[in-house]
N, C-alpha and C positions, 0 to 999 in steps of 0.2 A: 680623670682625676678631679676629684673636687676642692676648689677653691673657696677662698672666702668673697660674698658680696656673690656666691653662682645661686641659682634659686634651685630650690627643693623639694622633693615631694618624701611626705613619712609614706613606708608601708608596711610599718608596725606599729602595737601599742594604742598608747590611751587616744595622741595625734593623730591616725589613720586615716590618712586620704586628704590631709591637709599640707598646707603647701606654704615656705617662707624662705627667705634668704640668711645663708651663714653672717652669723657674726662672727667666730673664734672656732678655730680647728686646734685640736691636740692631738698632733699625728701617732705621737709615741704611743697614747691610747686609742687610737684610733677611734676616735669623739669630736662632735662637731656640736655648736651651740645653733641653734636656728630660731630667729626672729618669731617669738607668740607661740613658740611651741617649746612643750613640756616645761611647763609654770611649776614653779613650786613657791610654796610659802616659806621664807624664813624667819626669824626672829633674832631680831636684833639688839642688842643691849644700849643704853644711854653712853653716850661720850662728851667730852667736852665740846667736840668739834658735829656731832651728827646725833641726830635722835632717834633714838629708839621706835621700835613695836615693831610690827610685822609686815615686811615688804615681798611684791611676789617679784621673783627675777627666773630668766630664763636657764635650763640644766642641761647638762651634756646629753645627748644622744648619740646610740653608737652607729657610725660612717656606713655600716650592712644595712640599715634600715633606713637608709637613705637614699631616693633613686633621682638622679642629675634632670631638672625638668626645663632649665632654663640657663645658657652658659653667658658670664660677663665678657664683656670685650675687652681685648687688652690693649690698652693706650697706644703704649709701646710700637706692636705692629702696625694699628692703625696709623700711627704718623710715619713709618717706613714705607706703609703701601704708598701714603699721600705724596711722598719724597721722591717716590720714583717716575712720577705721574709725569 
């Protein structure tokens, strides 16, 4: 299962053969954001509080075109191994 912060490999699409770590998973659609991959541009309107023009930020890709390259460690266990020790 992939988590967030597990590193990635695309093996679809424009991304193909590149590799980055989850930020944000939406499991209900089964979509996963990954760090420098599938950039888009948006466009953004003026506010009071942020400025406008065109920023690029990262898009969902979906969890099939995604193959597990790299697993994060979990704290968690790690300090129960260490506890037993």
């Amino acid at each position: 299962m992939i988590k967030k912060g597990d590193k990635v490999k695309v093996l679809t699409g424009k991304d193909k053969k590149k590799d980055g770590e989850i930020i944000e998973i939406d499991r209900r659609n089964n979509r996963a954001k990954v760090k420098g991959i599938n950039i888009v541009k948006k466009h953004v309107k003026t506010t009071k509080e942020k400025k406008g023009g065109i920023i690029s930020k990262e898009n969902f890709i979906n969890i099939s075109n995604l193959s597990l390259f790299e697993k994060t460690k979990n704290k968690k266990s790690e300090n129960k191994k260490e506890a037993k020790k």
